[in-house]
C-alpha positions as CSV (number, residue, x, y, z in Angstrom):
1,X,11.0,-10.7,41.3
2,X,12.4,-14.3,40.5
3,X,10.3,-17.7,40.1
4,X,12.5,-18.6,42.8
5,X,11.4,-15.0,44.9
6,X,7.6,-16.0,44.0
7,X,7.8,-19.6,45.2
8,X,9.1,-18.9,48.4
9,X,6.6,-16.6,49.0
10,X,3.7,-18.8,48.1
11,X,5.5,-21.2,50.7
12,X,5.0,-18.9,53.3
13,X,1.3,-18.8,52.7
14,X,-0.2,-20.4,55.6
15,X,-3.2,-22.6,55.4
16,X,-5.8,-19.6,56.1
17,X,-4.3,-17.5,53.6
18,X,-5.2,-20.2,51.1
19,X,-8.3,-21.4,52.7
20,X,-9.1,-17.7,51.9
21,X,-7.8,-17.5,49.0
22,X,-10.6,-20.1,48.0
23,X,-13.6,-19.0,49.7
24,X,-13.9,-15.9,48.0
25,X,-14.9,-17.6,45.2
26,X,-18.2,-18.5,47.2
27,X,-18.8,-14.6,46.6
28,X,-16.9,-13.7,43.0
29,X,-18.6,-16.7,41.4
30,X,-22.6,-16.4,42.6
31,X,-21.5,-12.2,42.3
32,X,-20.2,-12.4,38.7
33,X,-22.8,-14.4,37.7
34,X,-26.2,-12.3,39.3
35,X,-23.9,-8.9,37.8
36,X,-24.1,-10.2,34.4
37,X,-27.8,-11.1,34.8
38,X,-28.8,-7.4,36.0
39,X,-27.1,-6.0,33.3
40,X,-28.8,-8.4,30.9
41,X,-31.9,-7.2,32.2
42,X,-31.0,-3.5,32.3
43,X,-30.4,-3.9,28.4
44,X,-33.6,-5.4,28.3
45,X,-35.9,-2.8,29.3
46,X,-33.3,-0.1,27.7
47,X,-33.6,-1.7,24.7
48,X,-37.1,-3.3,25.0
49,X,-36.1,-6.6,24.0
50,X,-36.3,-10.2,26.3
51,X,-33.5,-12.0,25.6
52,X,-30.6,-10.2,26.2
53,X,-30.8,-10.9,30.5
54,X,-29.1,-14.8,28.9
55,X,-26.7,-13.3,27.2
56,X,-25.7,-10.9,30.6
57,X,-26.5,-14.4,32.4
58,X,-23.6,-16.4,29.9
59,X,-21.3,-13.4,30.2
60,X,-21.6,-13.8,34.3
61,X,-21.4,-16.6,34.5
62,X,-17.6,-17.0,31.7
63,X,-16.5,-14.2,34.2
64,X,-16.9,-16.6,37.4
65,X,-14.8,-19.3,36.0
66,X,-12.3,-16.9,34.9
67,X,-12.1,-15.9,38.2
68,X,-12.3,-19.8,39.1
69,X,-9.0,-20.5,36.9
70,X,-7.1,-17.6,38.0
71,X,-7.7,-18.1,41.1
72,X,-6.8,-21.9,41.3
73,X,-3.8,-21.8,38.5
74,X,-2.3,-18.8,41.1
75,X,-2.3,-21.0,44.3
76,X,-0.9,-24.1,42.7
């Protein structure tokens, strides 16, 4: 597919498509981040340690603004 294929069809994405687009970022974002904090916490009592829940935390929340960039460089 040409640039010139892939900018028409962004075109022809109406404004609900991209409203969409964006609100499920209300859910990836909180979702990524609350992920990485149960795994955290899962290593935690595997491992018997209490720290590693801010490392899952971190690693949650780095995913969510991936997700944020991707999503916002793809609809520009």
């Amino acid at each position: 597919m040409s640039t010139d294929d892939q900018k028409n069809d962004q075109d022809k994405k109406t404004p609900w498509v991209q409203m969409a687009n964006y609100a499920q970022l209300a859910i990836v974002f909180p979702a990524a981040t609350l992920i990485g904090w149960f795994i955290g916490s899962a290593f935690d009592r595997w491992l018997h340690t209490s720290w590693l829940y801010i490392v899952g935390l971190i690693v949650g929340i780095i995913a969510g603004f991936v997700e944020l960039i991707r999503t916002a460089s793809a609809n520009k």
